[in-house]
N, C-alpha and C positions, 0 to 999 in steps of 0.2 A: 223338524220342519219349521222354515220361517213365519213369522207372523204372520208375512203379507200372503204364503200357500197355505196358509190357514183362513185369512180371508179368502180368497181366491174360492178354497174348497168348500167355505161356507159352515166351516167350525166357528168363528170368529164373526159376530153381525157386524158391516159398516153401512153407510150410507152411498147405495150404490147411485151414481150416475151416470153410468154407459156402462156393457158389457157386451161381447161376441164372444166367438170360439176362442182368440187369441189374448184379448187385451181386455182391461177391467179397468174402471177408472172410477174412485172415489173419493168423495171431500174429506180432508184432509181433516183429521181432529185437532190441529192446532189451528184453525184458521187465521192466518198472517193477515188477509182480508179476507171478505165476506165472498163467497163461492171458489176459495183454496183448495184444488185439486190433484190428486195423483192419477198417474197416470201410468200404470204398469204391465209387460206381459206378461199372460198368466205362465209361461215357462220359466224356472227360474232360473235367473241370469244375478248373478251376484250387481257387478256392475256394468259401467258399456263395453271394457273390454271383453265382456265374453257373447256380448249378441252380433249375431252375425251382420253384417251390411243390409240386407234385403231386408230380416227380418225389423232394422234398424229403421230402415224406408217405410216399411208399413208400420210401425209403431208411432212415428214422427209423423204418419197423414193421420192417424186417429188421434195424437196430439194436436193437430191442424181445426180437426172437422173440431174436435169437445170445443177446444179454445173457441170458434166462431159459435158454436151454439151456445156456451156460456155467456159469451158476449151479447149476442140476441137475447139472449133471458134474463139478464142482470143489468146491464147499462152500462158497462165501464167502458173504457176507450182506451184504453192499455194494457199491456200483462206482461209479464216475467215469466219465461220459460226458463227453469231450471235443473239441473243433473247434479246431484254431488258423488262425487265417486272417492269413496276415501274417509277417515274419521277424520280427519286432520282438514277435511274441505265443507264437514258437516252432515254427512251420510252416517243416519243412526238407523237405517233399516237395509242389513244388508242382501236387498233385492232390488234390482234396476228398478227404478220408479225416476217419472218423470211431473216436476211440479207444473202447474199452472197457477201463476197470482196474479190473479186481478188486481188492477189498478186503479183505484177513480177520483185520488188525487195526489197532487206530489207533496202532501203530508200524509200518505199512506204510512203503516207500522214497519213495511220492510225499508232498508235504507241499500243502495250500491255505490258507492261511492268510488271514484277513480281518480288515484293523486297523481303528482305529477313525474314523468319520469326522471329516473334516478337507473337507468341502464344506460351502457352505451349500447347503441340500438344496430350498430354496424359493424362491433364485435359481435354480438347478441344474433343477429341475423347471420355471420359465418358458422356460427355455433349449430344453429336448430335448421339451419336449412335444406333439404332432402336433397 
């Protein structure tokens, strides 16, 4: 069993922040800033390719609601929502979890940074497009 279905089952104590039938959401032990949350359902789902669409929709409104209530409880005026799906993208727990970082300045600890392109974006687009 994963960590996080060990928290989920309650083998495992975290510091819970929201919980229903489906989804659990807890601060994150590394806090990147101060109220870093995950945000996961309790069914396990390795990554996003294996959650369904719907269940995807409802997971991503209780992502919605925590994000605004943390926000009302904390004061930040920003966040990063984030997924890693993959060890190579930064996913060290592997069970769907979705982050929340607060953000409450742009010298916060997390950095995203986006350089500049170096694709041709017109070969690039015959390539990936459905």
């Amino acid at each position: 069993m994963c960590v996080f279905c060990k928290i989920i089952e309650g083998e495992i104590p975290s510091n819970k922040v929201y919980e229903d039938e489906k989804v659990l959401a807890i601060l994150d032990l590394a806090q990147t800033t101060m109220g870093h949350t995950l945000v996961m359902p309790k069914k396990h789902y390795q990554d996003l390719d294996e959650i369904t669409s719907d269940e995807l929709k409802e997971l991503m409104a209780k992502v919605q609601m925590i994000a605004k209530h943390l926000e009302e409880k904390l004061g930040f005026s920003a966040y990063n929502i984030l997924i890693n799906k993959g060890e190579i993208a930064g996913q060290t727990m592997m069970h769907l979890h979705i982050h929340i970082i607060p953000r409450y300045t742009i010298n916060d600890t997390i950095k995203i940074e986006f350089s500049e392109n170096q694709y041709d974006l017109q070969e690039l687009s015959k390539k990936v497009k459905f």
